[in-house]
PDB file as gemmi writes it, atoms N, CA and C in Angstrom:
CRYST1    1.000    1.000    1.000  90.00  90.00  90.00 P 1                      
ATOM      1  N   UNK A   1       6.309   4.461  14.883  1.00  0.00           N  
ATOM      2  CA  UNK A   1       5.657   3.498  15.742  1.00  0.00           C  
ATOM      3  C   UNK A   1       5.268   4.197  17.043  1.00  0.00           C  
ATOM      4  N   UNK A   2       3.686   4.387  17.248  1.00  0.00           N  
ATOM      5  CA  UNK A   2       3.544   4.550  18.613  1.00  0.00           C  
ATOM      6  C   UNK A   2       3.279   3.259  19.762  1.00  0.00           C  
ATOM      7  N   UNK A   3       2.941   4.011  20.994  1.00  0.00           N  
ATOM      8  CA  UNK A   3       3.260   2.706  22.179  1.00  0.00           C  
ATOM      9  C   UNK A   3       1.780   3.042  22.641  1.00  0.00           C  
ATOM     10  N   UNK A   4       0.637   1.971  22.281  1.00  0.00           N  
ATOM     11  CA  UNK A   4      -0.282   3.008  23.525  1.00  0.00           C  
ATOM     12  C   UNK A   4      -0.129   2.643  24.751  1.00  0.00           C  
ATOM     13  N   UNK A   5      -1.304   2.679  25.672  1.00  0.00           N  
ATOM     14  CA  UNK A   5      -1.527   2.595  27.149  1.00  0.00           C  
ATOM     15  C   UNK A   5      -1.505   1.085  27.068  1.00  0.00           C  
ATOM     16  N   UNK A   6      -2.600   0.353  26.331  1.00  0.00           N  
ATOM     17  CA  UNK A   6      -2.979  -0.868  26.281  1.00  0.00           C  
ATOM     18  C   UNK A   6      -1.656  -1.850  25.571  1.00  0.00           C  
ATOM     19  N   UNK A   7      -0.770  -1.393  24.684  1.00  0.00           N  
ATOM     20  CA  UNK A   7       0.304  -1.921  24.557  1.00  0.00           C  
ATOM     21  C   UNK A   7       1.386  -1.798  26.124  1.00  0.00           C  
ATOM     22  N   UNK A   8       1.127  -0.887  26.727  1.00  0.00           N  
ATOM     23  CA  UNK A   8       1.916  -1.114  27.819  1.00  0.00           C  
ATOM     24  C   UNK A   8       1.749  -1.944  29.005  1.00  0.00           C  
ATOM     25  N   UNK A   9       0.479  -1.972  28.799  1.00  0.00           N  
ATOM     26  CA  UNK A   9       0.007  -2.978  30.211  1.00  0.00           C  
ATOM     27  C   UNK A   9       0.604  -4.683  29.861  1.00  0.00           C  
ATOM     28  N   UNK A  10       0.232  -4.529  27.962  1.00  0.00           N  
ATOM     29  CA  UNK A  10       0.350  -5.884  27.874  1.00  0.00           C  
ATOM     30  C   UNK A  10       1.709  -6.736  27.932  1.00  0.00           C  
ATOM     31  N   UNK A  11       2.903  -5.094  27.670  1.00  0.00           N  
ATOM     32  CA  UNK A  11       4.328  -5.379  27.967  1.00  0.00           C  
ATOM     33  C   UNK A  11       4.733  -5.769  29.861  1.00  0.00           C  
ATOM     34  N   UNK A  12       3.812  -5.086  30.253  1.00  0.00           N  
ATOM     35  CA  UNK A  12       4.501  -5.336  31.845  1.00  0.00           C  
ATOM     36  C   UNK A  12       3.534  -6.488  32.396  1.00  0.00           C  
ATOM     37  N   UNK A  13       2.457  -7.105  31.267  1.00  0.00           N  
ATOM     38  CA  UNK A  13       1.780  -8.328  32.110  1.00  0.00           C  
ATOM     39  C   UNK A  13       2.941  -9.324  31.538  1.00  0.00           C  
ATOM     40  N   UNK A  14       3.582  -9.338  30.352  1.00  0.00           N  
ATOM     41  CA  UNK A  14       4.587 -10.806  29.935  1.00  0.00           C  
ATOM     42  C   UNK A  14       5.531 -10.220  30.715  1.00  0.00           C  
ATOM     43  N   UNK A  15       6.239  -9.377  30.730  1.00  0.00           N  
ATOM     44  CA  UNK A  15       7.024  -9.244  32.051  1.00  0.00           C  
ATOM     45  C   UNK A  15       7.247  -9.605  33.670  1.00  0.00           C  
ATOM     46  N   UNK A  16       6.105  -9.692  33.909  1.00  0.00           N  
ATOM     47  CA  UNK A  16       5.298 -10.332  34.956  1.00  0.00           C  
ATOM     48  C   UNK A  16       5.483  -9.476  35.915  1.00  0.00           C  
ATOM     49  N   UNK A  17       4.973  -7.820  35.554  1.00  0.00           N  
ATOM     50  CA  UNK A  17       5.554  -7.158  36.589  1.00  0.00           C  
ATOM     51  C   UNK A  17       4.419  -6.063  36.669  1.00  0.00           C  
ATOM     52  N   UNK A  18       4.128  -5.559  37.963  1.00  0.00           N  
ATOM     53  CA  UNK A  18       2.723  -4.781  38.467  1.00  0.00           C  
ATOM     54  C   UNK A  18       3.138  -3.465  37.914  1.00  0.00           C  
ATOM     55  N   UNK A  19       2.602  -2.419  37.487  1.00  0.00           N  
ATOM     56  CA  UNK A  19       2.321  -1.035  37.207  1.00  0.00           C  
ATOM     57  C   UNK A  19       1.551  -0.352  37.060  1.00  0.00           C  
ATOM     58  N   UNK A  20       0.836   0.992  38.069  1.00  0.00           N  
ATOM     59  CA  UNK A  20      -0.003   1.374  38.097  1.00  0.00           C  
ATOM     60  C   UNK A  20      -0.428   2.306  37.227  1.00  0.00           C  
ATOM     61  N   UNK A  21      -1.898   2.812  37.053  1.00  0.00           N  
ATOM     62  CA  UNK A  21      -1.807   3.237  35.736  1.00  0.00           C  
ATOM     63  C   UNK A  21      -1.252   4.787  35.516  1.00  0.00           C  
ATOM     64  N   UNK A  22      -1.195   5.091  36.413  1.00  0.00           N  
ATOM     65  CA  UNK A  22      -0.238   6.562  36.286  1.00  0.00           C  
ATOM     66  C   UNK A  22       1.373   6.425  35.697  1.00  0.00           C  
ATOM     67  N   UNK A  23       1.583   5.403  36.226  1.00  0.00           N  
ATOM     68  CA  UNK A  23       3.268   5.193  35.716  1.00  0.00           C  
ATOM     69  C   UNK A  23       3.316   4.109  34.642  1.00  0.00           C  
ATOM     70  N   UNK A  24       2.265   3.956  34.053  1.00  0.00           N  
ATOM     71  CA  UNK A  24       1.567   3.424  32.660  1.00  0.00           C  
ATOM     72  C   UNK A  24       2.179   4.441  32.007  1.00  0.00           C  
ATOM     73  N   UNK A  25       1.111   5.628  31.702  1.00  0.00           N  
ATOM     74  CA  UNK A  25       1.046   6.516  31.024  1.00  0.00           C  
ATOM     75  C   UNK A  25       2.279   7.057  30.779  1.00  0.00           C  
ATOM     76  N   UNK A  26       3.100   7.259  31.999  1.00  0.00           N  
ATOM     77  CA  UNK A  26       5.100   7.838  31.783  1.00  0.00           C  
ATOM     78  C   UNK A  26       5.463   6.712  31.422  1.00  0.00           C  
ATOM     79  N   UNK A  27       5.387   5.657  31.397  1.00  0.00           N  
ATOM     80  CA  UNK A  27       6.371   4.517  30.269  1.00  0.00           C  
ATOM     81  C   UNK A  27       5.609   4.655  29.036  1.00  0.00           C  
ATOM     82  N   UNK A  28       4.148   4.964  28.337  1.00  0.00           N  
ATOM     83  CA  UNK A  28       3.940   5.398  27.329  1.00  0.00           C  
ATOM     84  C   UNK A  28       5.127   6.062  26.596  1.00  0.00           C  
ATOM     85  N   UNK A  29       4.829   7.332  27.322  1.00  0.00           N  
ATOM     86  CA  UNK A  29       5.600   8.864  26.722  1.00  0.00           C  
ATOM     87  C   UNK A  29       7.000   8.691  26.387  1.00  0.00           C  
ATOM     88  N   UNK A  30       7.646   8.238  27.627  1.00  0.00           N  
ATOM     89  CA  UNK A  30       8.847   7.205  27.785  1.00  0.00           C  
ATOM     90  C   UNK A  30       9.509   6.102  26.288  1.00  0.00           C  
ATOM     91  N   UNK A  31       8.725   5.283  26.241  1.00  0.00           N  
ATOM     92  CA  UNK A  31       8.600   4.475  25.153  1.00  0.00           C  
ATOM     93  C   UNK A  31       8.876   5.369  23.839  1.00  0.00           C  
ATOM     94  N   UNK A  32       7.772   6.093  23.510  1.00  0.00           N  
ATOM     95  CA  UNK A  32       7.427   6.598  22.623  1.00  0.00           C  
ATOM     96  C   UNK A  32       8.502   7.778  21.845  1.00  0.00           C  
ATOM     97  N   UNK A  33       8.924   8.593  23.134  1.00  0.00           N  
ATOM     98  CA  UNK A  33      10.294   9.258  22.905  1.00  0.00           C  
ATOM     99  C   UNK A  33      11.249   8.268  22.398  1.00  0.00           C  
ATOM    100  N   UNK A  34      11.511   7.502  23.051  1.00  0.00           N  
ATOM    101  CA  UNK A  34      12.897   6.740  22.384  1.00  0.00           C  
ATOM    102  C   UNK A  34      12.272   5.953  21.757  1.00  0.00           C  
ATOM    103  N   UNK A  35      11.072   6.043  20.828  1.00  0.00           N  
ATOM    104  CA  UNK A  35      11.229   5.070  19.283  1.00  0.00           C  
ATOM    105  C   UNK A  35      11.241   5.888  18.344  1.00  0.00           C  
ATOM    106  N   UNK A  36      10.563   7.478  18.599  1.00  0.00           N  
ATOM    107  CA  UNK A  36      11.466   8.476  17.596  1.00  0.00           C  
ATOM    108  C   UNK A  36      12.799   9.028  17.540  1.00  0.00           C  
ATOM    109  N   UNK A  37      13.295   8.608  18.891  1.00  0.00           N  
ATOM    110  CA  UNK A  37      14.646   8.746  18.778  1.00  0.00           C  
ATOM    111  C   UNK A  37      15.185   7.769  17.697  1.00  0.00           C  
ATOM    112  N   UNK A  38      14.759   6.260  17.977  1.00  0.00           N  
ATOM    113  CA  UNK A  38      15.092   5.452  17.049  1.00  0.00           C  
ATOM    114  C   UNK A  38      15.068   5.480  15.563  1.00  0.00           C  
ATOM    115  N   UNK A  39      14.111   5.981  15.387  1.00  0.00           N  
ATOM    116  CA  UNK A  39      13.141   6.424  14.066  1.00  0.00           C  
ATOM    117  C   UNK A  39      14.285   7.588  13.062  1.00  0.00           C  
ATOM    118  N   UNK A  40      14.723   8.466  14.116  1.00  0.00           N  
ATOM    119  CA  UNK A  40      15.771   9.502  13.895  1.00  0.00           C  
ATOM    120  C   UNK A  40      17.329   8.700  13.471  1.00  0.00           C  
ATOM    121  N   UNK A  41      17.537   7.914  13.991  1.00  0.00           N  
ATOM    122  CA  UNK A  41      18.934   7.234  13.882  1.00  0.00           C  
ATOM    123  C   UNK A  41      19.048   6.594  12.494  1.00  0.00           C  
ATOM    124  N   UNK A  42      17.456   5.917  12.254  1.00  0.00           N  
ATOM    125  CA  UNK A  42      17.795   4.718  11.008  1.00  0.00           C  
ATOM    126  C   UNK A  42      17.573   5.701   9.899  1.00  0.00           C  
ATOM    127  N   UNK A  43      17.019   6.793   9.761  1.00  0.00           N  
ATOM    128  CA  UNK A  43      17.435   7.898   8.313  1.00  0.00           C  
ATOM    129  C   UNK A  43      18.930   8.517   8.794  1.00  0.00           C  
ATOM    130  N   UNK A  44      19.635   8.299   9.411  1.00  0.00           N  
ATOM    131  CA  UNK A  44      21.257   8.666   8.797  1.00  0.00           C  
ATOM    132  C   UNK A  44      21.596   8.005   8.052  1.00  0.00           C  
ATOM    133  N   UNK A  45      22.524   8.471   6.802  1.00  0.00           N  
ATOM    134  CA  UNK A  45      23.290   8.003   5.938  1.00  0.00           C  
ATOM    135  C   UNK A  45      24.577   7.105   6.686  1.00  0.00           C  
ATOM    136  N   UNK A  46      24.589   6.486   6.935  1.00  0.00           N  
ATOM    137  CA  UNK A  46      26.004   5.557   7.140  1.00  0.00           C  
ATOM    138  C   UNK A  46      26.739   4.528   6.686  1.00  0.00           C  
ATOM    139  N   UNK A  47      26.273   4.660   5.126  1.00  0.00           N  
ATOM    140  CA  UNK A  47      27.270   4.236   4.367  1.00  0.00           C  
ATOM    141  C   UNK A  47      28.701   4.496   3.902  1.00  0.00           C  
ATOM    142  N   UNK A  48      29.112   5.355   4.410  1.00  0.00           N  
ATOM    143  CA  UNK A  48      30.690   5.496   4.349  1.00  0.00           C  
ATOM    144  C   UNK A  48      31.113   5.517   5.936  1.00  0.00           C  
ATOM    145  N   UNK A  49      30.115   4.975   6.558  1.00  0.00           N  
ATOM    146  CA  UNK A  49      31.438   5.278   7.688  1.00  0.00           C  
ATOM    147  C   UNK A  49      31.567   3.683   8.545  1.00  0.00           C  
ATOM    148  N   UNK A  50      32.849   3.432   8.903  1.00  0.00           N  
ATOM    149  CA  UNK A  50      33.256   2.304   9.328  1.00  0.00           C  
ATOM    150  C   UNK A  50      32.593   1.638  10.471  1.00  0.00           C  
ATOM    151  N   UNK A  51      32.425   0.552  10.641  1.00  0.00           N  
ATOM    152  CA  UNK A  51      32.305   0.267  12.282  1.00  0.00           C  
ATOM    153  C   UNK A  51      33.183   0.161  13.232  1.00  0.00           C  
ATOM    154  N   UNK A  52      32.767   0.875  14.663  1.00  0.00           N  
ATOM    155  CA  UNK A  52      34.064   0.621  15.556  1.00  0.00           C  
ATOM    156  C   UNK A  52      33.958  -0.288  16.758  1.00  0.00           C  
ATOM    157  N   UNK A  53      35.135  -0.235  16.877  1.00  0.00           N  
ATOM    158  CA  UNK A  53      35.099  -1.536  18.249  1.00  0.00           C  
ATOM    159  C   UNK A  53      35.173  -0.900  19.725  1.00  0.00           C  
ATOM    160  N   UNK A  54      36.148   0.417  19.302  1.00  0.00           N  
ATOM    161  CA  UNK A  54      36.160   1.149  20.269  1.00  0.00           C  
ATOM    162  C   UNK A  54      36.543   2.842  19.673  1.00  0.00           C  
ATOM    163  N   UNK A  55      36.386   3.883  20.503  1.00  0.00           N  
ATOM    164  CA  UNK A  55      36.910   5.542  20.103  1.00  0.00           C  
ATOM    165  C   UNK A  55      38.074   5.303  20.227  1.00  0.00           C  
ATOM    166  N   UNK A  56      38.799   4.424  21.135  1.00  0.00           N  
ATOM    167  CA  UNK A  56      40.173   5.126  20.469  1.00  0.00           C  
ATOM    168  C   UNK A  56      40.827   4.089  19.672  1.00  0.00           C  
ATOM    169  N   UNK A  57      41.586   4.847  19.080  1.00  0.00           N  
ATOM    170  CA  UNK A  57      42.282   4.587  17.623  1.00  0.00           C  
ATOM    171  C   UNK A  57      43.480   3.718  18.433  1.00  0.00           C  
ATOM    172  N   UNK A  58      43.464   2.757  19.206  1.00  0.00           N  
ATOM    173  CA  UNK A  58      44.965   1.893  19.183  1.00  0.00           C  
ATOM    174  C   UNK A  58      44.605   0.634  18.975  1.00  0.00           C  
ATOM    175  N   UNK A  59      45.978  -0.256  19.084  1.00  0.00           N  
ATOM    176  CA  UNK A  59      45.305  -1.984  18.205  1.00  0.00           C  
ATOM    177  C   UNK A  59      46.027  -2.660  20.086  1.00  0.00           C  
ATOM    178  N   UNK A  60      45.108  -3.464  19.918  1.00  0.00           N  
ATOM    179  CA  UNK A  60      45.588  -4.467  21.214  1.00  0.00           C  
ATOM    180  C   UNK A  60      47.155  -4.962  20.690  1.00  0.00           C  
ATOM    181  N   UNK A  61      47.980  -5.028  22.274  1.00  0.00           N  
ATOM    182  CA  UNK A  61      49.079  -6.084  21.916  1.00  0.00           C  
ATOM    183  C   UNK A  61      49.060  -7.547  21.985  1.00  0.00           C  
ATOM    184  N   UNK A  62      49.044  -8.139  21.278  1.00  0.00           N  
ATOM    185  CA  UNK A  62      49.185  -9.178  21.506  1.00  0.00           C  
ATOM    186  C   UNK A  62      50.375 -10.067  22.155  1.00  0.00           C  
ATOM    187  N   UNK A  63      49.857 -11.291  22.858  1.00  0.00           N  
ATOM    188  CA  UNK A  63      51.369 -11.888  23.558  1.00  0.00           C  
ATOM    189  C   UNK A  63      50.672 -13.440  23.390  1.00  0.00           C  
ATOM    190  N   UNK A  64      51.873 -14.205  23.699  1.00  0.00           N  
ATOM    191  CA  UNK A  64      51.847 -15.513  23.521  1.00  0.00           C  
ATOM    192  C   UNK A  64      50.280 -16.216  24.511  1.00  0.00           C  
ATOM    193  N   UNK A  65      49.775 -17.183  23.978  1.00  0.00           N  
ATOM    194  CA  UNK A  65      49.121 -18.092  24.930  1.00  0.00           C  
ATOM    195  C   UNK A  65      49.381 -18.895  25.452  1.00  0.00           C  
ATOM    196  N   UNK A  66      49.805 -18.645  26.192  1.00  0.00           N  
ATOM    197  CA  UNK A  66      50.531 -19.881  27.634  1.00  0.00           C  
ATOM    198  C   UNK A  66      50.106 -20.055  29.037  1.00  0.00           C  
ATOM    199  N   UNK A  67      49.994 -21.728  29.416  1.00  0.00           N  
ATOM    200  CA  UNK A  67      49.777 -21.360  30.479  1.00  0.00           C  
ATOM    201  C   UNK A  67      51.018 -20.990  31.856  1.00  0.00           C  
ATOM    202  N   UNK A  68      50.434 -20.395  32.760  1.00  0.00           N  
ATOM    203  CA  UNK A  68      51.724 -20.237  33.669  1.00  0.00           C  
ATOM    204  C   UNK A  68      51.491 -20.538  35.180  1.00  0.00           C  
ATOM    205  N   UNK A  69      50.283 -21.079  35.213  1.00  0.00           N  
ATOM    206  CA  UNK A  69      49.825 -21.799  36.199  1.00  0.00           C  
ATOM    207  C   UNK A  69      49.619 -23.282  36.003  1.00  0.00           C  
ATOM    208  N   UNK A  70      50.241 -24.305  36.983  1.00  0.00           N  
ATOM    209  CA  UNK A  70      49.884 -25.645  36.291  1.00  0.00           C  
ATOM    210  C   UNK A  70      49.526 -26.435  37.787  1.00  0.00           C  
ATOM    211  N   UNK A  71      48.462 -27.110  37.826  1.00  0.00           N  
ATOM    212  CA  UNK A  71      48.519 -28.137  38.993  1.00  0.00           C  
ATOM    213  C   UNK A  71      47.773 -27.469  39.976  1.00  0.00           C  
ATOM    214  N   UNK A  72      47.122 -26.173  39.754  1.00  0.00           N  
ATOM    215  CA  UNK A  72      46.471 -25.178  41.107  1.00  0.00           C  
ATOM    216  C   UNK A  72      44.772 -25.480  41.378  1.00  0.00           C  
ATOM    217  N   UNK A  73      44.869 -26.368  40.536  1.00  0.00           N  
ATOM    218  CA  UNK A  73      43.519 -27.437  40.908  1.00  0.00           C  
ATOM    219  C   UNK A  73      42.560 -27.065  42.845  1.00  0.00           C  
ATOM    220  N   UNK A  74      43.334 -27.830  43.275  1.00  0.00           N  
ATOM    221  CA  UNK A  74      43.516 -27.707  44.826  1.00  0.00           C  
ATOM    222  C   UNK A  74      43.164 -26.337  45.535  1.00  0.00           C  
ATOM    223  N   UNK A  75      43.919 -25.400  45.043  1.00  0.00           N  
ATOM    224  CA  UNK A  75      43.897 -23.951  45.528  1.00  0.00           C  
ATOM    225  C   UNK A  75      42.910 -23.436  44.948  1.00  0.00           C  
ATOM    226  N   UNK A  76      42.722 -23.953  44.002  1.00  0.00           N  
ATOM    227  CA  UNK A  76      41.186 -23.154  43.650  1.00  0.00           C  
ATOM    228  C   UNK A  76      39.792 -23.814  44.066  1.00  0.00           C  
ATOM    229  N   UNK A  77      39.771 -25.225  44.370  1.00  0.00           N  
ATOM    230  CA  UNK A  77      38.745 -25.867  44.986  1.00  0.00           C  
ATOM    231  C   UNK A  77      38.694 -25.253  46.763  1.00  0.00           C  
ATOM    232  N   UNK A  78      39.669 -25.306  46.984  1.00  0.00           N  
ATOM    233  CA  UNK A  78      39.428 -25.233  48.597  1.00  0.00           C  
ATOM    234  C   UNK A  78      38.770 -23.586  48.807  1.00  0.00           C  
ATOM    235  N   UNK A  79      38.677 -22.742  47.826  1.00  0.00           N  
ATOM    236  CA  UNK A  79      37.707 -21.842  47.451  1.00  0.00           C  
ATOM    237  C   UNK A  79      36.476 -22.275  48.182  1.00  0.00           C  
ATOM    238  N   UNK A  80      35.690 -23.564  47.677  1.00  0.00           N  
ATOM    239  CA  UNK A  80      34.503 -23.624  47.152  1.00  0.00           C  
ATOM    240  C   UNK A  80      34.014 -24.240  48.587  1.00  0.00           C  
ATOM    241  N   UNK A  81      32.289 -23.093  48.536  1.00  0.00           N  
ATOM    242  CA  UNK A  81      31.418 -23.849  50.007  1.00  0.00           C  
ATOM    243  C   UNK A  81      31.247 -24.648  50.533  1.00  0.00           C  
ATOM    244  N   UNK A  82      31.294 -25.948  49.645  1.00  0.00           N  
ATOM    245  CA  UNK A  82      31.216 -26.933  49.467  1.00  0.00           C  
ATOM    246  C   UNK A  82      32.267 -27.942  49.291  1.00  0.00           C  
ATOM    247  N   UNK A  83      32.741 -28.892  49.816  1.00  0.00           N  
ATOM    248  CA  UNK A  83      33.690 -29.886  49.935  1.00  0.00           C  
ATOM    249  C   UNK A  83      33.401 -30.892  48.681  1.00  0.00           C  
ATOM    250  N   UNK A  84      34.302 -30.780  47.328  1.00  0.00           N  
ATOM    251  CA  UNK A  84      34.147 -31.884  46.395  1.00  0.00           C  
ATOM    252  C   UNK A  84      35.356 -31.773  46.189  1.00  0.00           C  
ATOM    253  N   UNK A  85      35.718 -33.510  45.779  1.00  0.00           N  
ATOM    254  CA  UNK A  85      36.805 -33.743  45.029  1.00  0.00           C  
ATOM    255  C   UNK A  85      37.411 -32.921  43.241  1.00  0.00           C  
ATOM    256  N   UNK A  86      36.706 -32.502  42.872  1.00  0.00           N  
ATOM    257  CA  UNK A  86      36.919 -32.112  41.734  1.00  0.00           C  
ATOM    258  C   UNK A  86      36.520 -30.910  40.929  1.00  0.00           C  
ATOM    259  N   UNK A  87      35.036 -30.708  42.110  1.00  0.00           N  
ATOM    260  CA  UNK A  87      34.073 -29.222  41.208  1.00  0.00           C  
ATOM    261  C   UNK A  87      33.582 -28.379  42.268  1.00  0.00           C  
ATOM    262  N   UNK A  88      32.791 -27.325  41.734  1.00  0.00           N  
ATOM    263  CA  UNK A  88      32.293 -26.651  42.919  1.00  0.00           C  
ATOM    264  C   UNK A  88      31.232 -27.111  43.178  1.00  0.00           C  
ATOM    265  N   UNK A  89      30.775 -27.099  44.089  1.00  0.00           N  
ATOM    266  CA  UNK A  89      29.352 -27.305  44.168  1.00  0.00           C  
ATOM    267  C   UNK A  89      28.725 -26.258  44.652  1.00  0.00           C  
ATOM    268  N   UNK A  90      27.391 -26.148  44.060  1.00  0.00           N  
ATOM    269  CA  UNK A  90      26.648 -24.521  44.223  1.00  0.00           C  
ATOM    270  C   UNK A  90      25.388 -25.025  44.744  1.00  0.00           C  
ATOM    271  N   UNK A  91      24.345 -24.195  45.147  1.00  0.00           N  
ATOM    272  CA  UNK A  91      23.133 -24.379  45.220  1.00  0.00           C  
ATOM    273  C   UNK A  91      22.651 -24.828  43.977  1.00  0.00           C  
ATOM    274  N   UNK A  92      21.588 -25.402  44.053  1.00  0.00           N  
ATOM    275  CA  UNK A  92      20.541 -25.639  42.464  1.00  0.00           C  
ATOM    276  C   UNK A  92      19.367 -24.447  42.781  1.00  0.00           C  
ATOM    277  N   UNK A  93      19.656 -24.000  41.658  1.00  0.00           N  
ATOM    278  CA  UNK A  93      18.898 -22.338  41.192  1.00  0.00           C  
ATOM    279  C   UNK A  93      17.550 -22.906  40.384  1.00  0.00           C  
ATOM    280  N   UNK A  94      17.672 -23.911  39.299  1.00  0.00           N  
ATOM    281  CA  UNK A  94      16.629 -23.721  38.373  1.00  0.00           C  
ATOM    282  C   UNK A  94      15.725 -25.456  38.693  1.00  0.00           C  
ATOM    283  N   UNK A  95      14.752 -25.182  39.054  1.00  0.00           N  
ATOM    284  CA  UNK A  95      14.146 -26.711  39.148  1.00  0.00           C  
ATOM    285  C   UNK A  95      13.293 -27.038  38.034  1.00  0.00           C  
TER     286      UNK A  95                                                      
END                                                                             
């Protein structure tokens, strides 16, 4: 898969973001490197090998679920910017 010029403009117009056409052309090249990188990854064989969660080889401990805080309601509201009986109150972000 290549990336052209005109595929890039049309990625940073739904993006909604300005780029001139010189630094067009380096997100081309850009692009284009890492989809043969990609291209390179999906012909490995990796059918015998496991998936991991993490490199190293130890297992989490597990411990009981309990709570050990009870009633801290209060102490965690008087946190908040805003004076409510019960929640935080935040700005409204999305209209």
């Amino acid at each position: 898969m290549t990336i052209d010029l005109k595929t890039v403009k049309h990625i940073a117009k739904l993006a909604r973001i300005s780029i001139k056409e010189k630094e067009a052309k380096k997100l081309a090249g850009d692009l284009n490197s890492i989809f043969k990188f990609i291209e390179k990854l999906n012909k490995l064989n990796t059918d015998k090998v496991e998936p991991l969660t993490s490199i190293a080889e130890t297992t989490l401990q597990l411990r009981k679920d309990e709570v050990k805080s009870k009633n801290i309601r209060d102490q965690i509201l008087k946190n908040s910017p805003a004076k409510n009986k019960d929640f935080f109150v935040v700005p409204k972000v999305v209209e």
